[in-house]
C-alpha positions in Angstrom: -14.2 -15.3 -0.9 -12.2 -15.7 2.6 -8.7 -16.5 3.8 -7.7 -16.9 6.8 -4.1 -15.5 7.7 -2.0 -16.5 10.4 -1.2 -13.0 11.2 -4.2 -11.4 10.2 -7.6 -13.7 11.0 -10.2 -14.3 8.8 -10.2 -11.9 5.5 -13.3 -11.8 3.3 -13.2 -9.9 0.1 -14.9 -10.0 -3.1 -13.4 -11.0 -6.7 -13.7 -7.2 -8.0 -11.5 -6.3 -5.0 -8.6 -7.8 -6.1 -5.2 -5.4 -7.0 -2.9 -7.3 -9.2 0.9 -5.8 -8.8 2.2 -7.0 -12.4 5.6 -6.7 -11.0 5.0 -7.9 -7.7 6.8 -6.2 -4.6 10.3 -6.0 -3.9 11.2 -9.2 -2.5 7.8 -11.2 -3.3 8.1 -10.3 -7.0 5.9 -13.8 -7.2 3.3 -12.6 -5.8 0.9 -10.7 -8.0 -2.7 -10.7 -6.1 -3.8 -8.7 -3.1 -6.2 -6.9 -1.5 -6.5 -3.8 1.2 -9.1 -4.4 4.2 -8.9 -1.4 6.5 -7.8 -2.7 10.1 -10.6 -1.0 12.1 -13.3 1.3 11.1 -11.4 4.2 13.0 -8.3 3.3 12.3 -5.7 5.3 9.9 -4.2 1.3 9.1 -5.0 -0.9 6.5 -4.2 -4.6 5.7 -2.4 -5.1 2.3 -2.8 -9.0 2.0 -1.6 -11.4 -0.4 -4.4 -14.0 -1.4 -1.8 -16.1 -3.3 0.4 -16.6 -0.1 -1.6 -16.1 3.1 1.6 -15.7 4.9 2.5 -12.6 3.4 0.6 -9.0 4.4 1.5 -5.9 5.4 0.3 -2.7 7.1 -0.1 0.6 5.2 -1.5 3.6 5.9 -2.0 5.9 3.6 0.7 9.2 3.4 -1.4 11.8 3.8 -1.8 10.9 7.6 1.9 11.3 8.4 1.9 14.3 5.3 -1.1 16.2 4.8 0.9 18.3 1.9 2.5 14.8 0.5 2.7 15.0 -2.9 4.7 13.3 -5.9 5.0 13.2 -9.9 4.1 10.1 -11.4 6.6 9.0 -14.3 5.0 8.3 -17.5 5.9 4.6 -17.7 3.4 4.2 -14.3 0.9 6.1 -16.0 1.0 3.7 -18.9 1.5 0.9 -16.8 -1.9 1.5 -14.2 -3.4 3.0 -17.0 -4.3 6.1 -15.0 -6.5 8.6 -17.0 -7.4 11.1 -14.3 -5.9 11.9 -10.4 -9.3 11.5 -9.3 -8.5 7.3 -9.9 -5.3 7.0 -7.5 -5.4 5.8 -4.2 -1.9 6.0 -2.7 -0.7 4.1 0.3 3.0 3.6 2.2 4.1 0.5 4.2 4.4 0.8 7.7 7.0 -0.6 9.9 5.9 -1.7 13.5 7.1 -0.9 16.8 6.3 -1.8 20.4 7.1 1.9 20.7 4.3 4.0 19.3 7.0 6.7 18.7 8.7 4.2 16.3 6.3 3.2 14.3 7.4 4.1 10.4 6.3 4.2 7.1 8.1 4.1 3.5 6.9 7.6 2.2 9.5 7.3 -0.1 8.6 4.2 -2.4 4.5 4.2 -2.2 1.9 1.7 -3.9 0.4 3.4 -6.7 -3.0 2.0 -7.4 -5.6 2.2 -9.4 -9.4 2.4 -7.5 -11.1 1.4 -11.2 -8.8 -0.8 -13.1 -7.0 -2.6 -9.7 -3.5 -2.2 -10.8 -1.1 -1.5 -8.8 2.4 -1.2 -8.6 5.4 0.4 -6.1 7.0 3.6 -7.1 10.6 4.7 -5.8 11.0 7.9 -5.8 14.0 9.7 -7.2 14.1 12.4 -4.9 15.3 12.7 -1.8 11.8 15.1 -0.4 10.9 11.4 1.6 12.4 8.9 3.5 11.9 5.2 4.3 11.4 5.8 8.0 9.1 8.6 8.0 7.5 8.7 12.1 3.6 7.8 11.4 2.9 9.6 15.1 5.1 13.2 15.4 4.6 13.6 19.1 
């Protein structure tokens, strides 16, 4: 399967590749279906693409490249919800905000996607303490 995004180019990805966020995102609560293509081989950036709106994609990265001690608690009700049965199944990831400035460039440690490598569910966690922000610096230089 391929899309082609505006933003993006030409995606290819396969059915079984497929997250669905049951709730959405914030703000494109609509949208259920994505995947993640990593932007270049080398590169610590991924693609988190709709396939139900080509429009919509964003960049993550995953927190351990900003954090390498990043850790959080999963609540129960995410645990139900991505029917996690081990740690060994999460993949975490947070949404970066671009600059022109490579200094500037952020990322949401504080509300990451939660997903699930075997069943593809995913969902976005806030976190209820204050350890992470919303603008964490991807590049401390």
């Amino acid at each position: 399967m391929e899309l082609i995004s505006p933003i993006h180019g030409k995606i290819i990805y396969e059915k079984n590749e497929i997250i669905h966020f049951e709730k959405g995102l914030p703000g494109f609560s609509e949208l259920k279906k994505y995947v993640i293509k990593q932007v270049q081989e080398e590169s610590p950036f991924s693609i988190l693409q709709s396939i139900e709106d080509k429009e919509i994609g964003f960049i993550i990265i995953s927190p351990f490249f900003i954090k390498d001690n990043y850790e959080i608690k999963l609540s129960d009700e995410i645990i139900k919800n991505l029917k996690l049965e081990n740690p060994d199944e999460v993949l975490l990831y947070s949404i970066v905000t671009l600059n022109s400035k490579i200094e500037e460039i952020t990322a949401n440690l504080k509300a990451p996607l939660v997903v699930n490598k075997n069943t593809k569910k995913g969902e976005q966690y806030i976190l209820d303490k204050e350890t992470y922000g919303i603008r964490e610096k991807v590049f401390n230089r």
